[in-house]
KOLDREN-500705 format. One record per residue (C-alpha): residue in three letters; x, y, z. Coordinates in steps of 0.2 Angstrom, whole numbers, padded with zeros to 4 digits, always signed. Last residue first. Example, Ala and Ser with C-alpha at 12.3 -4.5 7.8 and 13.67 -1.06 7.14 Angstrom:
<rotors>
SER+0068-0005+0036ALA+0062-0022+0039
</rotors>
This chain:
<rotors>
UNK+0473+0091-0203UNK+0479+0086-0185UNK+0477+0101-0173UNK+0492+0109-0164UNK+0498+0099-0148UNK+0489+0097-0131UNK+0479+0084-0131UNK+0475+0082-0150UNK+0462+0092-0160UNK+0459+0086-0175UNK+0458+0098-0193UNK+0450+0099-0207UNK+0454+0112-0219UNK+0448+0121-0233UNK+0459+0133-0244UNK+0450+0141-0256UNK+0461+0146-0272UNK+0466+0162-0279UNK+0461+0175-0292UNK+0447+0187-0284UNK+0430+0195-0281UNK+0426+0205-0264UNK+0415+0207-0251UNK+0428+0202-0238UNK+0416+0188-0229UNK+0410+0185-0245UNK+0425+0181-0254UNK+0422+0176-0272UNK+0430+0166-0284UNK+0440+0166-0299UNK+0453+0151-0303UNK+0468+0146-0298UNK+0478+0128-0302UNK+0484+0131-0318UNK+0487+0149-0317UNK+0498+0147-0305UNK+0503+0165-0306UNK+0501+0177-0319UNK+0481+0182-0315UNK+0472+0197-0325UNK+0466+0211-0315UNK+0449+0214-0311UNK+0445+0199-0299UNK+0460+0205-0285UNK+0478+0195-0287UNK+0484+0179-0281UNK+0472+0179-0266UNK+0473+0162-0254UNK+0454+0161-0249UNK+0452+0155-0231UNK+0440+0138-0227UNK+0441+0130-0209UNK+0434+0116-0202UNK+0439+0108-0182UNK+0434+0093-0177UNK+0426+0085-0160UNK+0422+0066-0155UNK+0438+0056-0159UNK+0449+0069-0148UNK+0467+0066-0155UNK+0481+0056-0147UNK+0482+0042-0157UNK+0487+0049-0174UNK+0475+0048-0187UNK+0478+0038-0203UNK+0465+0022-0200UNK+0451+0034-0194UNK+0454+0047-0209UNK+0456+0034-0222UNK+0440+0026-0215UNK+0427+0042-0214UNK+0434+0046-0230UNK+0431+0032-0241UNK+0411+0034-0238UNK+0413+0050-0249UNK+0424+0045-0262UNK+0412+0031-0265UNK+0395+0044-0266UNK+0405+0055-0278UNK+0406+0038-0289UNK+0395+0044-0303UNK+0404+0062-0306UNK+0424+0052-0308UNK+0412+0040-0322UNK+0406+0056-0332UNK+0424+0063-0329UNK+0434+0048-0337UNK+0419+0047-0353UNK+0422+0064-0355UNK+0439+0063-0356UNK+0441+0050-0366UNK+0444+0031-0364UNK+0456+0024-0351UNK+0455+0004-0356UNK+0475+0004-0356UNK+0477+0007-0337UNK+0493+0003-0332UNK+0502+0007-0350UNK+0490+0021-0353UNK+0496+0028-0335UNK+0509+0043-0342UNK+0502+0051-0356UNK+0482+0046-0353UNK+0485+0047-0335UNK+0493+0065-0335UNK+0479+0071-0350UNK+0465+0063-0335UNK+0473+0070-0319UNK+0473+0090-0330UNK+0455+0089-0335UNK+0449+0082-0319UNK+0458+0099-0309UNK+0468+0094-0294UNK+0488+0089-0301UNK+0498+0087-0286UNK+0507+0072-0296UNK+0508+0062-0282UNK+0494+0060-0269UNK+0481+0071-0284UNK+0486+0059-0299UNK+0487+0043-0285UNK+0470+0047-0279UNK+0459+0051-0296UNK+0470+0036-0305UNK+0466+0025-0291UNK+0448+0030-0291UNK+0445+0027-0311UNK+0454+0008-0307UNK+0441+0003-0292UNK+0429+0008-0303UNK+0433-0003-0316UNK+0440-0001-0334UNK+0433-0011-0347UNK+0415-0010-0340UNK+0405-0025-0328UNK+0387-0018-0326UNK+0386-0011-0343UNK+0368-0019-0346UNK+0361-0008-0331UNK+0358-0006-0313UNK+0375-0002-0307UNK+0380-0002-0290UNK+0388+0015-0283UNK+0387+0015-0265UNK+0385-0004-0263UNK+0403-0006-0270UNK+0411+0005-0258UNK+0408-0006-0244UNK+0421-0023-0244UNK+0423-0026-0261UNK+0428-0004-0263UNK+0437-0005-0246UNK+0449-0021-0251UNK+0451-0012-0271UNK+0454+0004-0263UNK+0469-0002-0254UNK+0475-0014-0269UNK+0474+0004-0279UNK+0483+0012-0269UNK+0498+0001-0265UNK+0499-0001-0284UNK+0502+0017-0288UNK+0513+0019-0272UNK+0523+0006-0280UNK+0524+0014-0297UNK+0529+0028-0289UNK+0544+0021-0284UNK+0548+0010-0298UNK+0548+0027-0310UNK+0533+0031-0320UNK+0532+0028-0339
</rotors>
């Protein structure tokens, strides 16, 4: 079970994707075949994706569908495996994308440039590629730095940031 709190939150998010979802994000990822109406809906697999990664600050699939499955069932009882969960998450990577553009016009402060934005990517290093990694090993993995020429344990930071009049960038 989840506290009343966050149990609010979980239902704000999903009547918030449930408006955009009947009013756009439907025609981005339409079904063409008998299982057109499934157990658990789309709208319900991108509330569960959102509210794990809001609240839980849990990012990897694996780790939002075992904290659903514990702590969710109760709100979403048609959850299904794993691989079901990521096979449907993969099909509505078109929805997630047209949700964007929205949450970040409705969320933005006033005062920021609507026509020009900043993206930047850095790697956060844990530790070089050779050695074994001991810290937050649940969220790192191994990547690689071009810029540096380099293999390491870590993280890519990405960023996307607003400029406003005068002020540091909105991200």
């Amino acid at each position: 079970m989840i506290p009343e709190a966050k149990a609010v939150k979980l239902i704000e998010i999903y009547f918030y994707i449930d408006k955009r979802y009947n009013e756009d994000l439907k025609y981005c990822c339409e079904r063409f075949s008998n299982n057109d109406k499934p157990a658990l809906t789309d709208q319900e697999i991108m509330t569960i994706y959102l509210y794990t990664i809001h609240e839980e600050q849990r990012y990897k699939v694996k780790q939002i569908h075992r904290f659903a499955n514990e702590y969710l069932r109760s709100w979403f009882p048609e959850l299904g495996s794993y691989a079901a969960f990521n096979n449907r998450l993969n099909r509505l990577s078109e929805a997630f994308k047209q949700l964007v553009a929205p949450l970040l016009e409705e969320f933005r402060p006033d005062d920021c440039y609507l026509d020009q934005s900043l993206l930047d990517s850095m790697p956060i290093i844990t530790c070089s590629g050779r050695r074994f990694p001991k810290v937050a090993t649940e969220i790192i993995d191994k990547g690689v730095c071009s810029s540096k020429g380099m293999y390491y344990h870590g993280l890519k930071l990405s960023c996307l940031g607003i400029p406003a009049y005068g002020q540091i960038t909105f991200s």
